[in-house]
N, C-alpha and C positions, 0 to 999 in steps of 0.2 A: 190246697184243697182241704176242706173240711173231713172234718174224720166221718160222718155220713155220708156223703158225696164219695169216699175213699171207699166205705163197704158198699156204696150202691153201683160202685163202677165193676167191684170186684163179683159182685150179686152178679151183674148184668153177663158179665166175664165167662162167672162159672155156669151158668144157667145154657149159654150157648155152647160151651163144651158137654153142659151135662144132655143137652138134647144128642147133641153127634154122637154121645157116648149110646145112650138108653140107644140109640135108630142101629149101631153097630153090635150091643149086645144081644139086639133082637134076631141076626143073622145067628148066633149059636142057642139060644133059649127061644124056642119052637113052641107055642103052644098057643090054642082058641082060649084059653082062658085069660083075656085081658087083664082081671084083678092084676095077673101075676108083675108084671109090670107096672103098676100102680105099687108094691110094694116096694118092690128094688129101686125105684124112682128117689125117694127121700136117699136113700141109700147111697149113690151117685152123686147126690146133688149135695149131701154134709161134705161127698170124699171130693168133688170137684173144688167145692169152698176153702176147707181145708187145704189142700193142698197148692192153690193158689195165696193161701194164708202163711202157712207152716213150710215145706218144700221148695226147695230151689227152684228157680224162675224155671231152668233145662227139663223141672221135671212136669210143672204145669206145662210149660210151652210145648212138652210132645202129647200130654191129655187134648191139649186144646187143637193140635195137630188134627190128630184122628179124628174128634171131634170136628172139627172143620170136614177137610175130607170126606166126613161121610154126607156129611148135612151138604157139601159139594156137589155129591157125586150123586145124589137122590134129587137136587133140583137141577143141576146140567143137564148129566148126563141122562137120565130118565126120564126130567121133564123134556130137552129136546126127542129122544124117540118116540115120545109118545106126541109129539105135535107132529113129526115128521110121520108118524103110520097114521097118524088121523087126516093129515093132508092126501096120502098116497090114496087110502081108503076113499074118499071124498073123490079122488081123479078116478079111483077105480068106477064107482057107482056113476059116475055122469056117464062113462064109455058105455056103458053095459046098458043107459038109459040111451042114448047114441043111436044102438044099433039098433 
């Protein structure tokens, strides 16, 4: 593999951890002001790189964990409840048109 090919597998790598990471920081860092996230974002995404660079495989492979996991668990699990209350809603509103 070329050494481009090599940083852009690792780009591709850490960019998908670093989104699982920012969607999981957003659970303790609370705030309307989007900027703020915008800022910590470069922030994540040198320390995701970095560390699939520099650091032992054990120690990116559990960033990219979480990072999975959440990015998991916001299109499963959340996207299925939200098609499942939008179906029930839809079965709701015909009955009620029904009667």
């Amino acid at each position: 593999m070329t050494e481009f090919a090599s940083y852009t597998l690792k780009a591709v790598i850490s960019a998908l951890a670093g989104v699982g990471l920012m969607e999981w920081l957003k659970n303790f860092i609370k705030t309307e002001k989007k900027w703020i996230y915008s800022i910590i974002m470069p922030f994540v995404a040198v320390g995701c790189f970095c560390s699939i660079e520099y650091l032992p495989i054990g120690v990116f492979g559990s960033i990219m964990t979480v990072g999975i996991m959440q990015i998991g668990y916001e299109i499963l699990i959340q996207g299925i409840q939200k098609i499942i209350k939008s179906k029930v809603d839809t079965i709701a509103k015909k009955e009620e048109i029904d009667e």
